[in-house]
N, C-alpha and C positions, 0 to 999 in steps of 0.2 A: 614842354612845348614852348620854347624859348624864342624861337624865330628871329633868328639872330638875321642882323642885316646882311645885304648880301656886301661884300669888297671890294671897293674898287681896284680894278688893274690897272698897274703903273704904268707909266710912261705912255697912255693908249684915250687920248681924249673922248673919242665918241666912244669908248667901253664905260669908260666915267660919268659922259651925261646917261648910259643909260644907267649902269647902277642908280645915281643920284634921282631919275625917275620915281625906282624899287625904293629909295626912303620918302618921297614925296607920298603926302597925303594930299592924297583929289578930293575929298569933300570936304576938309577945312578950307581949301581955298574955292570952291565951287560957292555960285551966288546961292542965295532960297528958290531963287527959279530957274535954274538948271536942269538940263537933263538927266544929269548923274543924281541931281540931289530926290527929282521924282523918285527914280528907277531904284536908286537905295531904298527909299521909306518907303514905297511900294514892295518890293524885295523881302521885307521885314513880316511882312502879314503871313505873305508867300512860306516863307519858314516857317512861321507858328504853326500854320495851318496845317503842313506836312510832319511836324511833332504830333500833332494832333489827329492827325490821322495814323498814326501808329499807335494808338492807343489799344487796340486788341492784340496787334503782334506782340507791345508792353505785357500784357495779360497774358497771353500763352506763355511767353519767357520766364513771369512770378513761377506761372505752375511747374513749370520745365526746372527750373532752384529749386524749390519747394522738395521735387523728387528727388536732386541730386544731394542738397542738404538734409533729407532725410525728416521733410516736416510735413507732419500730418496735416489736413484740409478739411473744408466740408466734401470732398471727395470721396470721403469714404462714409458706406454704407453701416456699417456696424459703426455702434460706439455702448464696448460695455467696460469691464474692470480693468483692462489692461490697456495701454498706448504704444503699440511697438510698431514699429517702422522696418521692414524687409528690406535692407540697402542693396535691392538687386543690381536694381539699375546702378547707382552708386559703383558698385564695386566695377559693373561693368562699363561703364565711362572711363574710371580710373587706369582699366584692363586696354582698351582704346590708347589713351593719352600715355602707358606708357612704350604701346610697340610702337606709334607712330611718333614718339620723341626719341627714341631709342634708334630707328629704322633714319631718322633726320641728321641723326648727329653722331657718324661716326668715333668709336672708340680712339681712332690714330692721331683726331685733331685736325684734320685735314677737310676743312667741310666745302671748299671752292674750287671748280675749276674753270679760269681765265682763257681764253683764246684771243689773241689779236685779229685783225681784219688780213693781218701779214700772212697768218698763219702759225707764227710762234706763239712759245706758252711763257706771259711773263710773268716769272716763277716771282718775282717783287710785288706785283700786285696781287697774287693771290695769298701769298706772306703776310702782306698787308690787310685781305678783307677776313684771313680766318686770323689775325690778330685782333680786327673790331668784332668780328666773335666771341671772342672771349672776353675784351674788357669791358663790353656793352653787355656780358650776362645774358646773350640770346636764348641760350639752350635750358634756361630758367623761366623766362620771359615766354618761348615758346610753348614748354607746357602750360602755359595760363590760355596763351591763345588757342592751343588745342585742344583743350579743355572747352575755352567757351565757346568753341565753332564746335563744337558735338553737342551741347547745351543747347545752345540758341541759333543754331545751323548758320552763323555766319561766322566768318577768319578776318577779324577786320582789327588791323592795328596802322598805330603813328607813327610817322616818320620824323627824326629832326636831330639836328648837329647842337649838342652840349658842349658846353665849355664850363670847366674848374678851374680856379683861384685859388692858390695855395703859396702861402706864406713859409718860406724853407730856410732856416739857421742850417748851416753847415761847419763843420771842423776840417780847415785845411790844411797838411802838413806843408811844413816853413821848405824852401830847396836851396839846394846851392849850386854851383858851378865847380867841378872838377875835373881836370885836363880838357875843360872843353868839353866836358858832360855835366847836364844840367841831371842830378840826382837829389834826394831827399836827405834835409838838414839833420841835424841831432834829433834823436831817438824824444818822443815827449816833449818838443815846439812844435805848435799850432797859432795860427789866424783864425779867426770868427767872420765868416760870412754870411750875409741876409740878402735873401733874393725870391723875390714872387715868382712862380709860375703859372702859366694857363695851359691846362691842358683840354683838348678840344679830342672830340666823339663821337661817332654818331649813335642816336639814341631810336627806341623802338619801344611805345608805348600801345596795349591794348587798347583797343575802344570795344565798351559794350555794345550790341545791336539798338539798344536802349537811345543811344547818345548819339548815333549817326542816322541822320537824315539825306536820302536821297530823291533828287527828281528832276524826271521823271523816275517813279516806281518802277516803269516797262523796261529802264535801259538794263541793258546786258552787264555793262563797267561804268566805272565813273567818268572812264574818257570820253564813252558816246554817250551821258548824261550830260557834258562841257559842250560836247561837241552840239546836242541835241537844242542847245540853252539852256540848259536847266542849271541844276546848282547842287553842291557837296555843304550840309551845314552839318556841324558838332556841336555840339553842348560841353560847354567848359563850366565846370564848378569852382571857381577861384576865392581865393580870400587876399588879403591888404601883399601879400607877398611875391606873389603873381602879378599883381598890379606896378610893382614897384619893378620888379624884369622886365616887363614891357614897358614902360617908362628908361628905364635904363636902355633896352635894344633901341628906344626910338618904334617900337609898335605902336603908339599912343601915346598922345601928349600928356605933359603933365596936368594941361588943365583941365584935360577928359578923365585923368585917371583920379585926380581930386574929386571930381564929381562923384564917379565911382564908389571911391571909400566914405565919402559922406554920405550918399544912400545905403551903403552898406552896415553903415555905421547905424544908421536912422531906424535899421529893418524896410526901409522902401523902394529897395529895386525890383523897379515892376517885372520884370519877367520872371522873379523869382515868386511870387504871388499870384501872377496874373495869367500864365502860362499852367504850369503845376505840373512839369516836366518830371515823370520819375528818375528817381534817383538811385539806379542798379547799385552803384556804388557802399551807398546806404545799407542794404542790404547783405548785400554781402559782408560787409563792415560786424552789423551787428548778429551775423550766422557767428561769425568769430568769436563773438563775447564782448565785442566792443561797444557801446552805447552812444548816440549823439545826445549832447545834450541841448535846451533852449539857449544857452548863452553861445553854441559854436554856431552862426550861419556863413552863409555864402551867399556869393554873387552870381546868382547863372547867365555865364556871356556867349553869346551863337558866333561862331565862326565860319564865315561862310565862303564858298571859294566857287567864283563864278568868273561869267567872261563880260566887260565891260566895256565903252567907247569912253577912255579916259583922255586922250592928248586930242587923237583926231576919229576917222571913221572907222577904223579896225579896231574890232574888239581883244580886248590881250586879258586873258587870264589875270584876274584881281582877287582880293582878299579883306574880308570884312569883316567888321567885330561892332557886335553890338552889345549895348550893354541896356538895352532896352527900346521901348519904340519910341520913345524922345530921345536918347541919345545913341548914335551912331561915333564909335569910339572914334574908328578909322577906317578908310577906304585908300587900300595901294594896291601897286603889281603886285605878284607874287614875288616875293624876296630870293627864290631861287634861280640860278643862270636857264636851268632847264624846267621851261613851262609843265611842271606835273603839281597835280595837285598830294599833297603829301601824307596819303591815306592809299593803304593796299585793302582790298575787300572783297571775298572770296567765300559764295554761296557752298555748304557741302552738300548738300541735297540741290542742286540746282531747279529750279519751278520754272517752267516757260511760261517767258510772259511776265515774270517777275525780276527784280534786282536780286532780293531776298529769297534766300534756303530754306529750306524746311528743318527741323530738330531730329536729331537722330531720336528721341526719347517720345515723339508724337504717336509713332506706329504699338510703341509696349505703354504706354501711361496707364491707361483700364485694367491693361495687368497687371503691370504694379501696385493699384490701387487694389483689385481684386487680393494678390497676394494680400496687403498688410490687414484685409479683413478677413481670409483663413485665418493668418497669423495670430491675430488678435483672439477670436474664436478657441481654434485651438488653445489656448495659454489657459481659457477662461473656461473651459472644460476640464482642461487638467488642474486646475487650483482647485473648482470645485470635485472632483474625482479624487482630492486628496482627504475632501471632509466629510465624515459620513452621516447620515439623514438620520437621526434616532426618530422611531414610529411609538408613541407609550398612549396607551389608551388610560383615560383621566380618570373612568369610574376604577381601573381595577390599581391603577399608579397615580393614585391624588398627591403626592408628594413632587409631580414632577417636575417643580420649577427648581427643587435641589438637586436633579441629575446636571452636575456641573463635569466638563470632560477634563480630567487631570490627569496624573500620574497617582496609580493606586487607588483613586476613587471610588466612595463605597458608595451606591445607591441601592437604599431601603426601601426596593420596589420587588413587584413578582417577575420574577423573566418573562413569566410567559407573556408579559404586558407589553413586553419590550422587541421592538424590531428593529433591524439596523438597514438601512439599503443605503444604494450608491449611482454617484450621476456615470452616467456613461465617457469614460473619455475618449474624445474623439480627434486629439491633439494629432495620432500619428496619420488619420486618413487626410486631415488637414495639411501634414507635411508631404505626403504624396503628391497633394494637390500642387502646393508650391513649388516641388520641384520642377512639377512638368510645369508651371508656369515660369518658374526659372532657366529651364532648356530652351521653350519657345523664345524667352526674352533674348537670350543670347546669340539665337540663331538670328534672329529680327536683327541684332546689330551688327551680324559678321563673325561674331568671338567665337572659335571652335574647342573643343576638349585641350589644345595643347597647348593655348593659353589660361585658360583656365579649368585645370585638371580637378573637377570636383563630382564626378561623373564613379559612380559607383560599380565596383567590378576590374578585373584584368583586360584590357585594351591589344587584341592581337598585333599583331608586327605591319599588318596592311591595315587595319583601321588606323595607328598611328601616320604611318606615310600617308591615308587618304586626309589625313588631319593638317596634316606639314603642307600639303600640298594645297588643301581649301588656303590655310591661313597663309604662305605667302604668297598665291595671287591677290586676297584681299587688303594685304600688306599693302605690297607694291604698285597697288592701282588706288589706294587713296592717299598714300603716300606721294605718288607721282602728280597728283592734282592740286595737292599744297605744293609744291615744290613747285610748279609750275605756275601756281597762282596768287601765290606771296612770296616765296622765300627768293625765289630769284630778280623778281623785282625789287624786292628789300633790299638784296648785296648791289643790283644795278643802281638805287637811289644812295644807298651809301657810297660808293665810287663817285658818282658825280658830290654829293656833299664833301667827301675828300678832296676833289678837284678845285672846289667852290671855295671850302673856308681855311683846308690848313694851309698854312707859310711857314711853317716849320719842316725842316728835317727831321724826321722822325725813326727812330732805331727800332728794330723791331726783333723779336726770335725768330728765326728758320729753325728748320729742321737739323735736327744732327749735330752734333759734339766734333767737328775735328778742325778745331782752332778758333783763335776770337772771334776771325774777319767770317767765318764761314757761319756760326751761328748768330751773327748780331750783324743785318742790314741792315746799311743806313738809304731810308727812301727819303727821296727830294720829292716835294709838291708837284703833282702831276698837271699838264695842260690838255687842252682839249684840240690834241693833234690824231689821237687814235682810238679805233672803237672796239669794244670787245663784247664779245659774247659772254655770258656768263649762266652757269652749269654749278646747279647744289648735287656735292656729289651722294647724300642720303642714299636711295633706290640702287643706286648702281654699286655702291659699297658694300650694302646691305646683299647682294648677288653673289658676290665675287666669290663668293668661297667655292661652289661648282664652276665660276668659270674660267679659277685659277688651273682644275683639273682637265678643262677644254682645252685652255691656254698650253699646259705642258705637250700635254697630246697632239697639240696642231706643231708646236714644235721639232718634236721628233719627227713629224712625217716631215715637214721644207728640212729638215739637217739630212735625210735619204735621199733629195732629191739631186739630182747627177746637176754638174753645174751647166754640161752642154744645154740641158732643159730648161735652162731658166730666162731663156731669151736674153742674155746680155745682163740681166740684173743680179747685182749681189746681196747675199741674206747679211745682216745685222742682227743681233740675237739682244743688242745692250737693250733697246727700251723695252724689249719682253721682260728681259731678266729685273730691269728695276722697276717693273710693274709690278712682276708677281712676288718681288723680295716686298715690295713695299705694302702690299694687299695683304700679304701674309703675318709680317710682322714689325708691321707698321713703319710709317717716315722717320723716327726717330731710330730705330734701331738699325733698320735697311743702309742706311747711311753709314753704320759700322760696318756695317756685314760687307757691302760694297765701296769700298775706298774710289773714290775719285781722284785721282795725284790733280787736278785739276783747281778742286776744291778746297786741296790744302794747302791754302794762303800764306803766306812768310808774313808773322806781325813784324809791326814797324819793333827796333830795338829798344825804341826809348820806351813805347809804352809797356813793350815785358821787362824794363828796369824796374818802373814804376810798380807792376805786380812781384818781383823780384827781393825789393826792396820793402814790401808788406809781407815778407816772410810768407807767399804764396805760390804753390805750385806752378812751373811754367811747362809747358812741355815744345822739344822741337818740331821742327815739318822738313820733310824732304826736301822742299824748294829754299827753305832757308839760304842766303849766303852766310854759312859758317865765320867764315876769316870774318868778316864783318861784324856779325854776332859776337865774337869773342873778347874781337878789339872792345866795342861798345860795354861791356858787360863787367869787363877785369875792373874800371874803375869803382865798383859797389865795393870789392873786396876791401881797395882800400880804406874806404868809408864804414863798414861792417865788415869786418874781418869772418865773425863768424856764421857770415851769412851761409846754412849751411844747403838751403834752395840754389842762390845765386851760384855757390863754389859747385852743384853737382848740373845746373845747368850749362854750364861752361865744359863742366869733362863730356856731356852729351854732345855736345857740338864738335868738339873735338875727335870724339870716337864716329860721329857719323861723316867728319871728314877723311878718313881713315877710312874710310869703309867707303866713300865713294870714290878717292883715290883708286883705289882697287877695283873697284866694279870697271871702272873707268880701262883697265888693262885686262880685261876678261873678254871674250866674246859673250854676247848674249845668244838666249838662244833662241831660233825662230822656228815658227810653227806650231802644232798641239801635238803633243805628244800622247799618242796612245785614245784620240779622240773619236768617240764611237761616229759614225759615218763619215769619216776626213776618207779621202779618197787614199787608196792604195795603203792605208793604214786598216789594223784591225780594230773590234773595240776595244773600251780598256772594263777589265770584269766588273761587272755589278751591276754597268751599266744599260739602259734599255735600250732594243735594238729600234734602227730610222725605223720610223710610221708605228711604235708600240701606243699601246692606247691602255688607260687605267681599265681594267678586268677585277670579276669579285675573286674575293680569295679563294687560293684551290687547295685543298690536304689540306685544311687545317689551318693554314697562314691566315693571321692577320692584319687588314692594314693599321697605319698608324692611327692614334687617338683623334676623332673630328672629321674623318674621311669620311662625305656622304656616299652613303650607299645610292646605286645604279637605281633603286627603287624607288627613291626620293628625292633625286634629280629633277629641279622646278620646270626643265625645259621641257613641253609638250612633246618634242621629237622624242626624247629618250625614255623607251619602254621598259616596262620591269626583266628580268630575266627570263622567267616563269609566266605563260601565259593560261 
């Protein structure tokens, strides 16, 4: 949480007084009797008090860990020989966190779709936000937060643009100049270069329910909580390092954050004492195995994001850090161009009437508790059922303190003195019981037999498709609530953060292998000239596989249709084809499979020299100008004669000048040949006739591997075969 300052833009004076606002601190310069300086330390109570009144929801969230970590409580009713813990719920949390990360984040890599206000799709910026998908670690990050939104029924993570500093030695080969081409010197001369970089991020940090305070409680979002007057505070647990980046960004001065590390240092920063704010963190820290000890503390500092009268009478969205109820670190604008407060938070159980969600794990808790004292029971019947009861009456076996149970053991007693019985065990009607508490639990959260197959017995062909069928409605309808309620807000607060701090050109991967320029965009810093919409494509990726086979099928009936019928309009078949190529077999490959001549760039010659002359693979492109390439390229030979890359790149160029020479004297040929519904043509064999529609297999045929069956088709219209 760095909160870097926001930039001033060039050349643009009143864009510059207002940045320079965004670093001004209004309650260093405010008097003692000021309206800001009341409203602040008043402010301050206001907070506590709203930690403080979560103290119960605190308390349900312990219990709600407790069960997910698998630790016994005064909860449970039994306590006798055994301590075992039923990780029902556990397993099925996990069973949750992995369809709805899984269902979020597309296999192809492709997790964004961009629309301009134009209408176009700008294929750079959506390159660009599933790029900070990846390097920001989302789909890592994200199982933490779906994790603790099924936990502690809220989705609530941080927003914010990181920056790295990195110090980079490089080896650069020496060049020279030949006929006018600058190429690479003698084999083994280098230069030694040193050069810092900053690489900049956006970043997406969990908050526990623990740690975020809202109010009012009643509001729906944070924005009509802003909107309402109220206030967004955090709990930050920081130590001397934390203090020193805010000092650095300019969040806090130095001589606020002196203060800081001297109470820190003393053990007396009062809200860490005086508050007694828990510490979710903490806990989960030490589930791991990891221990705090007396010598590590922290500072706990509130961060609070309200709307304040800072210049004149309009209140503008501010930002405040305390670091106790005597010192208020700093009070500014929000540092971002665009007034949001930089927290996404999203109830899964929604409560009317409330901010806050309810736990997925509140409805089964008694059952799970019930479970781990079967469990325990059971264990403790069967331990004892394994030991048996000797009965020896004393008058007729007065030796019976030497009946010891060995191997081979003689006891010097009368049998008939002796009885043996046994406890009853009761382990397997205790496992019956568990199960059926284990079905109900699962049913309470959604999870059906096909995600977790642990369900005893042969499953018919229609209880499995009524299974497929429960579990992707359930899928795609709480998947579509995340996606709606953070994740797309996420990629829209990272777009403007891109807008905001980078000033770099930035290279990025596309899709697809067919030449340098094609797989490596260069995006320039974007300005806030156009607005887009923005679309997680999770839910709808997650679909496609039946609506790939709608897709085919609506095609063939528009290729049947007579052209006089089409009112004037002509079919296009490309963006079907690069849909369902791309749906099918992802962005990366589809790009093979359909060649764009379009997309195959002519690199510049000098930088395939440069790969040329590292003894690496070059390969040509159609658009190339040959003659040019060839001139360009013959001087390496001179310089490396056995450059045997460069000598077979040159014969390729060569032979596809040859070759287009000749095309170039051919007629090409127009039309489709042999294309099933082309007018006044037949079909051509194999092919399916205009309006064919996927059918089950007949005699015996099967379709291909993955084809859903008509039976298990998600969409409510499509009926089984067999009624």
């Amino acid at each position: 949480m760095e909160m870097l300052p926001a930039p001033a833009p060039a050349d643009n004076p009143e864009e510059e007084r207002k940045v320079k606002d965004r670093v001004k601190d209004y309650y260093a310069s405010a008097s003692d009797n000021s309206d800001l300086t009341g409203t602040v330390n008043k402010l301050y109570e206001k907070v506590v008090s709203a930690f403080r009144d979560k103290s119960n929801q605190n308390k349900d969230i312990e219990r709600y860990w407790d069960i997910y970590n698998c630790k016994l409580n005064d909860n449970q009713q039994y306590h006798g020989d055994n301590q075992i813990y039923v990780p029902i719920c556990r397993d099925a949390v996990e069973a949750m966190v992995r369809r709805t990360s899984n269902t979020l984040f597309p296999e192809s890599g492709h997790y964004v779709d961009v629309i301009a206000e134009s209408g176009d799709m700008p294929f750079a910026k959506m390159a660009l936000l599933d790029h900070y998908v990846d390097v920001s670690g989302l789909p890592l990050t994200a199982k933490s937060l779906i994790r603790q939104g099924y936990v502690e029924g809220q989705f609530s993570v941080y927003l914010d643009w990181k920056t790295f500093r990195e110090n980079e030695t490089r080896r650069i080969p020496l060049r020279t100049v030949v006929d006018g081409v600058e190429v690479l010197g003698p084999e083994g001369e280098y230069d030694i270069e040193d050069d810092t970089l900053t690489i900049g991020r956006p970043d997406a940090v969990v908050l526990a329910a623990g740690d975020l305070a809202v109010h009012p409680p009643t509001a729906n979002s944070i924005d009509e909580a802003i909107e309402m007057g109220g206030f967004v505070a955090i709990a930050l647990r920081v130590t001397d390092g934390w203090i020193d980046t805010m000092e650095r960004n300019k969040v806090i001065s130095r001589s606020k954050g002196d203060e800081l590390k001297r109470r820190l240092k003393d053990s007396q920063q009062n809200t860490g004492s005086q508050d007694q704010q828990p510490n979710p963190a903490k806990s989960a820290t030490e589930s791991a195995g990891v221990k705090y000890s007396a010598g590590n503390t922290f500072a706990l500092v509130y961060q609070v994001w309200t709307k304040l009268e800072l210049d004149g009478d309009e209140k503008e969205l501010s930002v405040i850090h305390y670091g106790g109820a005597d010192l208020v670190l700093s009070v500014k604008r929000t540092p971002y161009w665009r007034d949001h407060v930089p927290v996404l938070s999203e109830p899964d159980i929604k409560l009317e009437g409330s901010f806050w969600g309810r736990s997925r794990l509140d409805p089964v808790e008694q059952m799970q508790y019930q479970a781990n004292d079967l469990k325990n029971i059971g264990q403790d019947s069967a331990q004892y059922s394994l030991l048996p009861i000797v009965l020896a009456d004393p008058n007729s076996a007065p030796q019976y303190s030497s009946m010891s149970i060995n191997m081979a053991a003689l006891w010097k007693v009368d049998p008939n003195a002796v009885r043996f019985e046994h406890f009853d065990n009761t382990a397997p009607i205790a496992e019956e019981l568990i199960a059926g508490l284990k079905s109900q639990i699962y049913e309470s959260l959604g999870l059906s037999d096909a995600m977790i197959p642990l369900q005893k017995g042969k499953m018919t062909q229609a209880m499995v498709a009524q299974n497929q069928q429960v579990a992707l409605a359930n899928i795609s309808d709480e998947v579509f609530r995340i996606e709606r309620g953070v994740f797309e807000p996420l990629i829209e607060r990272w777009a403007e953060y891109d807008e905001q701090y980078r000033d770099k050109n930035l290279m990025i991967r596309v899709y697809g292998e067919l030449g340098m320029a094609a797989r490596m965009l260069n995006i320039e810093p974007y300005q806030f000239n156009a607005r887009y919409i923005f679309k997680w494509r999770g839910t709808s990726a997650f679909t496609s596989a039946q609506k790939i086979q709608q897709k085919i099928a609506m095609m063939n009936v528009l290729r049947g249709i007579p052209p006089q019928m089409m009112g004037g309009k002509k079919l296009n078949f490309a963006p079907a084809v690069e849909e369902i190529t791309e749906e099918t077999f992802g962005a990366r490959v589809a790009r093979k499979i359909l060649e764009d001549p379009a997309e195959q760039f002519s690199v510049d010659p000098k930088l395939e020299n440069e790969m040329l002359q590292a003894q690496l693979p070059v390969e040509i492109h159609p658009t190339d100008d040959d003659q040019k390439h060839i001139m360009a390229h013959f001087p390496i030979l001179k310089v490396q004669p056995d450059n045997t890359w460069a000598r077979m790149h040159i014969t390729l160029h060569q032979a596809q000048l040859k070759a287009k020479a000749m095309a170039a004297q051919q007629e090409q040929m127009k039309g489709l040949q042999g294309a099933p519904g082309a007018q006044g043509q037949p079909g051509a064999p194999g092919t399916p006739r205009p309006g064919a529609m996927p059918a089950p297999p007949k005699r015996g045929q099967q379709n291909p591997p993955g084809t859903i069956h008509p039976d298990n088709m998600q969409d409510p219209g499509a009926m089984p075969r067999n009624m």
